[in-house]
LUMBA-523882 format. One record per residue (C-alpha): residue in three letters; x, y, z. Coordinates in steps of 0.001 Angstrom, whole numbers, plus 500000, padded with zeros to 6 digits. Example, Ala and Ser with C-alpha at 12.3 -4.5 7.8 and 13.67 -1.06 7.14 Angstrom:
! residues 2
Ala512300495500507800Ser513670498940507140
***
This chain:
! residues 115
Unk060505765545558397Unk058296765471555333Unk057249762319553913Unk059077762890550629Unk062474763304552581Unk061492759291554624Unk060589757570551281Unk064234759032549937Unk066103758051553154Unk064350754470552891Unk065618753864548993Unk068796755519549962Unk069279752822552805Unk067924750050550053Unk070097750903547486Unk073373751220549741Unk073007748199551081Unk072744746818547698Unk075712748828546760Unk077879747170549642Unk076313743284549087Unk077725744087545265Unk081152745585545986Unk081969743353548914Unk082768739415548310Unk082600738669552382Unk081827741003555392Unk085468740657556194Unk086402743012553803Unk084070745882555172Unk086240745025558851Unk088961746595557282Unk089223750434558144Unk089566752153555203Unk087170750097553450Unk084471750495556090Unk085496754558556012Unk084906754104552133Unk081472753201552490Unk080490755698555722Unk081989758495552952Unk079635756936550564Unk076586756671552592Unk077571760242554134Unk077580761893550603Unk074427760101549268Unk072801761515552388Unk073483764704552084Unk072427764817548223Unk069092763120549174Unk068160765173552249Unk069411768846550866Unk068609767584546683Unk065016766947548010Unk064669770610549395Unk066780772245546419Unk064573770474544330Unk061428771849545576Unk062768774849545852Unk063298774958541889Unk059992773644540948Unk058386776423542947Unk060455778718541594Unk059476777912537704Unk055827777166538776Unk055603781039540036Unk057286781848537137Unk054923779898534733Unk051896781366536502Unk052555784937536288Unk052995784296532545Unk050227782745532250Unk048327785302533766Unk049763788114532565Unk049157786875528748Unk045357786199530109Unk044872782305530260Unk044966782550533994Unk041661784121534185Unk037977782345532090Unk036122784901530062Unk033133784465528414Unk032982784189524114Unk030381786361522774Unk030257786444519303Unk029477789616517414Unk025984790537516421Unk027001790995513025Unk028680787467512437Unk025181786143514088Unk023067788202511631Unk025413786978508399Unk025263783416509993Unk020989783485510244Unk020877785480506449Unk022620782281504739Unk020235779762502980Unk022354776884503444Unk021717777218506952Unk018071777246507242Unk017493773650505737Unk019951772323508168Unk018408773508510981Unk019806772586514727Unk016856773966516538Unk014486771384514336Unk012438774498513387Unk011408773539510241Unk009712777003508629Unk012377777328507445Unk013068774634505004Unk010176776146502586Unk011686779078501677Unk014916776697500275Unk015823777405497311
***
């Protein structure tokens, strides 16, 4: 048993037993057969949805994360590429003036041909 299905069963067994301190005033009423079938239903049911909603669960979040993948792929964020820019943008980019008095590279021959 997976450890998601033991930490459900645990707060399944908490909250039941909170369930049945709430809903019964004494434990003579849970003596009584039909309530003490009423509450084996109960605890029967909740089982069921925690043990087999776990798996169904699962089952549907692998099901969309396959799903999500292959779009991704298949509309290319799945795989990195490198961003080359295009020689020409680079050559318009190095041919503005405004550019070469604001230097990054701290090269600063270029600052007397400025205006």
């Amino acid at each position: 048993m997976e450890h998601y299905k033991q930490y459900g069963l645990a707060l399944l067994v908490i909250f039941f037993l909170a369930g049945v301190i709430k809903t019964c005033n004494s434990f003579s009423e849970i003596r009584k057969p039909e309530h003490a079938f009423k509450l084996f239903l109960r605890f029967a049911i909740a089982y069921t949805i925690v043990v087999y909603g776990l798996d169904l669960m699962l089952a549907v979040f692998k099901i969309v994360q396959g799903i999500s993948s292959t779009i991704m792929s298949s509309a290319g964020f799945g795989n990195s590429t490198i961003t080359v820019i295009p020689p020409e943008i680079i050559s318009a980019i190095e041919s503005c003036r405004i550019w070469r008095k604001y230097s990054i590279m701290g090269n600063n021959t270029y600052t007397e041909n400025y205006l």
